[in-house]
C-alpha positions in Angstrom: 59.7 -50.9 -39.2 56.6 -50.9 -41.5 53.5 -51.8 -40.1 52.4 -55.1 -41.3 48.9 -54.0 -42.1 48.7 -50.3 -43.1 47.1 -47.6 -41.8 44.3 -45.8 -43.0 45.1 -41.9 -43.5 42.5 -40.6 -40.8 43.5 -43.2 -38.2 44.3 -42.0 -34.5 47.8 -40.8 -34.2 48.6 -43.0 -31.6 48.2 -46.1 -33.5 51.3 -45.5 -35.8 53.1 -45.9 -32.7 52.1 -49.8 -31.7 52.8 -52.8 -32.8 50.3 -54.8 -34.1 48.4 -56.9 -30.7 50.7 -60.4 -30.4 48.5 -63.0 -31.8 47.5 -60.6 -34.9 51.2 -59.6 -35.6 51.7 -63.5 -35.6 49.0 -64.4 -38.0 49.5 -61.8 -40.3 53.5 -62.7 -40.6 52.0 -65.9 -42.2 54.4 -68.2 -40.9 53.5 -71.1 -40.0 55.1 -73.8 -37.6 54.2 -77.7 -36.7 54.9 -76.9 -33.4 53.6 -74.0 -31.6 55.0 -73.4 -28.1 54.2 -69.4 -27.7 50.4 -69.6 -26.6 50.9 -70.9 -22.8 47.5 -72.7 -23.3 46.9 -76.2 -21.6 47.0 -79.0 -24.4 45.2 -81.6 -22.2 42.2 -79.1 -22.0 40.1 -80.5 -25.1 38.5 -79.2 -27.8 38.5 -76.1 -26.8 42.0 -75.8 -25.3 42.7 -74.1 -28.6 42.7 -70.0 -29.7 39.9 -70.1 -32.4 40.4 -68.8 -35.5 41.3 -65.2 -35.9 40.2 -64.8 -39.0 37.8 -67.3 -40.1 38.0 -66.8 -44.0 35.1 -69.5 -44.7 32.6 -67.7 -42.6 33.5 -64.4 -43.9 33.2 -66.0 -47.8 29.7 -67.5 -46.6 28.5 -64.4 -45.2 29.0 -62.2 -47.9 28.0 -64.8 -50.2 24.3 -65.3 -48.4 24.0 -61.3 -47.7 24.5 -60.5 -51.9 22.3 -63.3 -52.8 19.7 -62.1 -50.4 20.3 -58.0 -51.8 19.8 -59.5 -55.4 16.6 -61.3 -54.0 15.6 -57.7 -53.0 16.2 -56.2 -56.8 19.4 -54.9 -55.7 22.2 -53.9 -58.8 24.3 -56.3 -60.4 27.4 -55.5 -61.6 29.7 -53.7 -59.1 32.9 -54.8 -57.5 32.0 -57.4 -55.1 33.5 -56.9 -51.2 36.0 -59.8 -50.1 36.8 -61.5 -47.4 39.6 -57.8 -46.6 36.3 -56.1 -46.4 35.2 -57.9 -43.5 35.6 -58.3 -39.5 34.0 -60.1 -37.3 33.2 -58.5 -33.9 31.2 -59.4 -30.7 27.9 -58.1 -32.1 27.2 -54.4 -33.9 28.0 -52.6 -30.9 31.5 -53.9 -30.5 31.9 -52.9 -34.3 30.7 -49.1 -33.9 33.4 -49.1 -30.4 36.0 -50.3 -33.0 35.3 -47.6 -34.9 35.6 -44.8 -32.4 38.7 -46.3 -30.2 40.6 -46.5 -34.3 39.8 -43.3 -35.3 37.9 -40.5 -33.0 40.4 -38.7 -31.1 39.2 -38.2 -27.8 38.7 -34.1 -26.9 39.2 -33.0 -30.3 37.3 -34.8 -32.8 33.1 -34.7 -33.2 31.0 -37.7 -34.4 27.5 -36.9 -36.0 24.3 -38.8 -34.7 20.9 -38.2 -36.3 18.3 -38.0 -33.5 16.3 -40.1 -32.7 18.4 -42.9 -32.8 19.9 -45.9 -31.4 21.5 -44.3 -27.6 24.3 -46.8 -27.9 26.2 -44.6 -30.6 26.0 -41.2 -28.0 26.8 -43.5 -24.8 30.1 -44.7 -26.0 31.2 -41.8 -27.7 31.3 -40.0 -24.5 32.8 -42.1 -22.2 35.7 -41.7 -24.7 35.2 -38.0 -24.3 34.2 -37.8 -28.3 32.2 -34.6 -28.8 28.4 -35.6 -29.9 26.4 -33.3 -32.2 23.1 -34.1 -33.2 20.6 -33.5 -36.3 16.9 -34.3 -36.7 15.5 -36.8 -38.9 12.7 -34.9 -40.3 9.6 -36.0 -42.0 6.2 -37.7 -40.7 8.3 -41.3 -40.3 11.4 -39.5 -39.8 12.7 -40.6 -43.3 15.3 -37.8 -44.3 17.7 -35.3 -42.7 19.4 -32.3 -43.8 22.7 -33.3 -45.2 24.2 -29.3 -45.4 23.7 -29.3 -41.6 26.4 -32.7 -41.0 28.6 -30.8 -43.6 28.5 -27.7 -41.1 29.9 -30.2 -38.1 32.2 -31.6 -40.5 32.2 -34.7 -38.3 34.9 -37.5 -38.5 32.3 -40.0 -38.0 28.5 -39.9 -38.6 26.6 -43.2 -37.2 23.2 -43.9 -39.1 20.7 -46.5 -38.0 18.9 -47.8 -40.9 16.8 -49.2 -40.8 16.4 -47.3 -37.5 16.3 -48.0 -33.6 13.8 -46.9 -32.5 11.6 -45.8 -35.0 11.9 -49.2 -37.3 11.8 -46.6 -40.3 14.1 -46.6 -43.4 15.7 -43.2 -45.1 14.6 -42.3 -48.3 16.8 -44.4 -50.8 19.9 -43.0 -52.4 20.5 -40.1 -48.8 22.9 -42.3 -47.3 25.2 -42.7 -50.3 24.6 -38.9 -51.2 25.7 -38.0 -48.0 29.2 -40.4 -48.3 29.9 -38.2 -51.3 29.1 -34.8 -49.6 31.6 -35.4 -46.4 34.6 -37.0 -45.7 34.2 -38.2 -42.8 33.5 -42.1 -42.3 29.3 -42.8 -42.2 28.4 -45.9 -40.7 25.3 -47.4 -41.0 24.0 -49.8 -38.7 22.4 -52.5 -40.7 21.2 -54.6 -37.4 17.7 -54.8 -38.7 18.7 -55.1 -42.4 16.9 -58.5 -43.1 13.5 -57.3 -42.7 13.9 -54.9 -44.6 12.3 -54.9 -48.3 15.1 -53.1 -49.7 18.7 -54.3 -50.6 20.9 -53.2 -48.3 24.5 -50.6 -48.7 27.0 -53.8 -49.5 26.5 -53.7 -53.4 27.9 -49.7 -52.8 30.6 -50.5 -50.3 33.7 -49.9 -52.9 32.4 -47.2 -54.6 32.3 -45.1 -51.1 35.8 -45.2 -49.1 34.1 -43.6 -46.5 30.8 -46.1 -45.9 31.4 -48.7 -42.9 28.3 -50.7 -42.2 28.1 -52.5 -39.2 25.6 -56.0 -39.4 24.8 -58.4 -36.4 23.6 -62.2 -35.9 21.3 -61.0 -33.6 18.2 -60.4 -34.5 17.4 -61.2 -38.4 19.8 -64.4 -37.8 18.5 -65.5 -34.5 21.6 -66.3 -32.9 22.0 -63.6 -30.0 23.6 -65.9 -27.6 26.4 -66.2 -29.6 27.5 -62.3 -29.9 28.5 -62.0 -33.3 28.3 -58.9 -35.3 30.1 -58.2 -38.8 31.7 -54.7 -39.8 32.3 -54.5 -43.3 34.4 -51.6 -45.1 37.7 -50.5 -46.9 40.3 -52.6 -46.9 42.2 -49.9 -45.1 39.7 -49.7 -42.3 39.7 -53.1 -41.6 43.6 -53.1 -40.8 43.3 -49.9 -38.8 40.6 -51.9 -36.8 43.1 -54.9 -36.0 45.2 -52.5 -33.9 42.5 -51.6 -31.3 40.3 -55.2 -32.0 40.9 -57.7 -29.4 42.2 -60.5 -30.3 40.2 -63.8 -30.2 37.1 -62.4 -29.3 34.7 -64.0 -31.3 35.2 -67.7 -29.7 35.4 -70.9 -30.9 31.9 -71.9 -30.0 30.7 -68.7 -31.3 32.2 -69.3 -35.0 30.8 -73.0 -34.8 27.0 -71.6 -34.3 27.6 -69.0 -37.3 29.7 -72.2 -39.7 26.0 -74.7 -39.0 23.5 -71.1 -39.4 25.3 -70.1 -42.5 25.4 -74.1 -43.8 21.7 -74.3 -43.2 20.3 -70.3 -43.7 16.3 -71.8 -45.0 15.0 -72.1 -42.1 16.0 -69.0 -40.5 15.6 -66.8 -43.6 11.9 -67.8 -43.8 10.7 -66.5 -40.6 11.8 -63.3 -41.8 8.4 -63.3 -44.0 6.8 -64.5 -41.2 7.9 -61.9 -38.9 7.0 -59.4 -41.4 3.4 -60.8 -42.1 2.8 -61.5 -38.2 3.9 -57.4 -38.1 1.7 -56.3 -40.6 -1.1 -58.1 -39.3 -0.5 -56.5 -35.5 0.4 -53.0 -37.1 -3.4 -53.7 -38.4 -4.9 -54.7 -35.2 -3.3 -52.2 -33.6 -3.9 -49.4 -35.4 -8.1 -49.7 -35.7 -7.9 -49.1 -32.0 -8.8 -45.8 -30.8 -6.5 -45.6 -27.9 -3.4 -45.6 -30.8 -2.8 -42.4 -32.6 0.3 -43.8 -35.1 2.1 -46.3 -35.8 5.4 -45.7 -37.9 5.9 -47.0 -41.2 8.3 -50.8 -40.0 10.8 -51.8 -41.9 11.9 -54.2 -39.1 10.4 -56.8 -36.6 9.5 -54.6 -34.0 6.9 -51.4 -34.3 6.8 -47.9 -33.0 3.4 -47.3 -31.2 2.5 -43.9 -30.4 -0.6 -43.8 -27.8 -3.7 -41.3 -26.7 -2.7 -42.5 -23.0 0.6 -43.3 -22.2 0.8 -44.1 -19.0 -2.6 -46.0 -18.9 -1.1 -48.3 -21.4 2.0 -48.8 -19.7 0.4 -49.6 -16.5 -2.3 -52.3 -18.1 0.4 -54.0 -20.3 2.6 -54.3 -16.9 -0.6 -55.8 -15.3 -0.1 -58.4 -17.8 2.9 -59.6 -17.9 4.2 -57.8 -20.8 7.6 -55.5 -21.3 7.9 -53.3 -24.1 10.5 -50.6 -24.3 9.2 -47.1 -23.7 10.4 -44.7 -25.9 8.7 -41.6 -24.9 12.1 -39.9 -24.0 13.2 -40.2 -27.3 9.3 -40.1 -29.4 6.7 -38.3 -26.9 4.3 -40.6 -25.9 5.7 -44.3 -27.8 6.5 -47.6 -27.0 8.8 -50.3 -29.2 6.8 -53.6 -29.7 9.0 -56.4 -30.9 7.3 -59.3 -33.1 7.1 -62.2 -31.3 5.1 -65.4 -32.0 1.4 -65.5 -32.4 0.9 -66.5 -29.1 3.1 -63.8 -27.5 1.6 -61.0 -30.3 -2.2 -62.2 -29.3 -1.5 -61.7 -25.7 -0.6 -58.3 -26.5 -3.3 -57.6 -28.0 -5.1 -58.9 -25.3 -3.8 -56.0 -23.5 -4.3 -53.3 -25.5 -8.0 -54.4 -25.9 -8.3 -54.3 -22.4 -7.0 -51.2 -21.9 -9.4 -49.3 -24.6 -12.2 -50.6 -22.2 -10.7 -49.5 -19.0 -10.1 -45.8 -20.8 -14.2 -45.6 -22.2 
């Protein structure tokens, strides 16, 4: 029997012997019936006694919609063929979407994925509990900008996860690497585009049908402010996407979930101006910061937190402790830095608080 939604070429072997899961198979046969008796829910449970929506074309439509307005806000091209609502997938958050990926099409003890380092540790945690090999190349450069496509073409991995702009160094790769490397390999590259709404450059979705191979994973997390809901969008090849449904499990972005995207997306102002202010209340930190002599660099943000490198580590860590205050220390994966997210003025000034108080305890 032919599957109902057709698998892409490089798709585990495994999958072209299931079915699609029940309540996908269902939907996607497009019948439809005034009585539906095969769900075993309780009909006296409510509002939400309900399945929600598996595929929640509207929300799709809208976030596309919002996401190429914003790009073309950002001076990004025209005229190119414009992703639909088959390019899309809603998943619970980013991290569900790059798990999709590797349960659809790394097979476990045989095929390598391709991190660049440093990076975001989720993509190396997950890939070895499913026993996918992990190889690793540098980002090189003073704010780790660039990386040396001939050595993923020497891995030839099936997959290559990119974090741009990137976890934890908030930096961005020099524009045009990612798409250069899409046409070098042929192997999937997905690029995590969590942070991509701080960003001042367009991001990948104008080029997502020119590349075949270029997944990008988005969340509502951060730029959107909604990371109580657990939301995240993957966006790729029509292909892709239907691979995906076979290991995606069903209904798992819920009905209250899809009702706080529907009002964000109906009412974006709000939400999309704090991205300015999270950028200004940044750069004026970054500035404060960086006149301080107990802070040898801070990289080049393209995000709302910072990269801090310090003259005393663990002095620093102890006094912002002292305060109250919990950054992320990153000195396992950048000797000697901590990741400081942008918070409100308050919460930024009582940073700073810290840090000042910390240069006089060091003189």
């Amino acid at each position: 029997m032919p599957h109902p939604r057709p698998l892409h070429p490089m798709a585990r072997k495994v999958l072209s012997t299931l079915r699609l899961p029940g309540p996908v198979h269902k939907h996607f046969t497009q019948v439809s019936y005034p009585i539906d008796l095969s769900e075993n829910t309780n009909p006296y449970g409510g509002d939400l006694s309900d399945y929600p929506p598996l595929e929640p074309i509207d929300l799709k439509e809208s976030y596309i919609d919002l996401c190429l307005k914003f790009d073309q806000q950002k001076g990004a091209q025209e005229n190119y063929p414009r992703p639909g609502p088959e390019n899309a997938l809603f998943t619970v958050g980013a991290i569900d979407g790059m798990d999709l990926m590797l349960r659809a099409f790394a097979e476990p003890d045989k095929d390598t994925i391709c991190l660049t380092n440093p990076t975001f540790p989720a993509y190396e945690h997950w890939a070895r509990l499913a026993n996918i090999d992990v190889q690793k190349v540098p980002l090189l450069g003073q704010d780790f900008d660039e990386f040396d496509i001939s050595q993923i073409k020497k891995i030839n991995p099936k997959i290559v996860f990119l974090c741009d702009p990137n976890n934890p160094t908030a930096t961005q790769l020099k524009p045009g690497l990612i798409l250069e490397l899409c046409a070098a390999i042929e192997g999937f590259v997905v690029v995590d585009e969590a942070y991509i709404e701080f960003s001042t450059r367009p991001s990948l979705l104008p080029s997502l049908k020119k590349h075949p191979n270029l997944v990008i994973l988005r969340t509502l997390s951060k730029g959107w402010g909604l990371a109580g809901a657990r939301c995240g969008v993957l966006l790729a090849e029509e292909t892709i996407i239907n691979t995906l449904w076979y290991v995606h499990i069903p209904f798992g972005v819920s009905t209250l979930t899809q009702q706080a995207v529907r009002e964000r997306l109906r009412n974006p102002h709000a939400i999309m101006a704090s991205w300015e202010t999270l950028r200004n209340d940044r750069d004026k930190l970054i500035k404060e910061l960086i006149a301080l002599p107990t802070v040898s660099y801070i990289y080049k943000s393209q995000t709302n937190f910072i990269l801090v490198q310090l003259r005393h580590f663990s002095k620093a860590m102890e006094t912002l402790r002292r305060f109250g205050i919990c950054v992320l220390d990153c000195h396992n994966q950048v000797e000697n830095t901590i990741r400081i997210t942008i918070s409100t003025p308050e919460n930024n000034h009582k940073a700073m608080e810290a840090f000042q108080k910390d240069v006089q305890e060091v003189a």
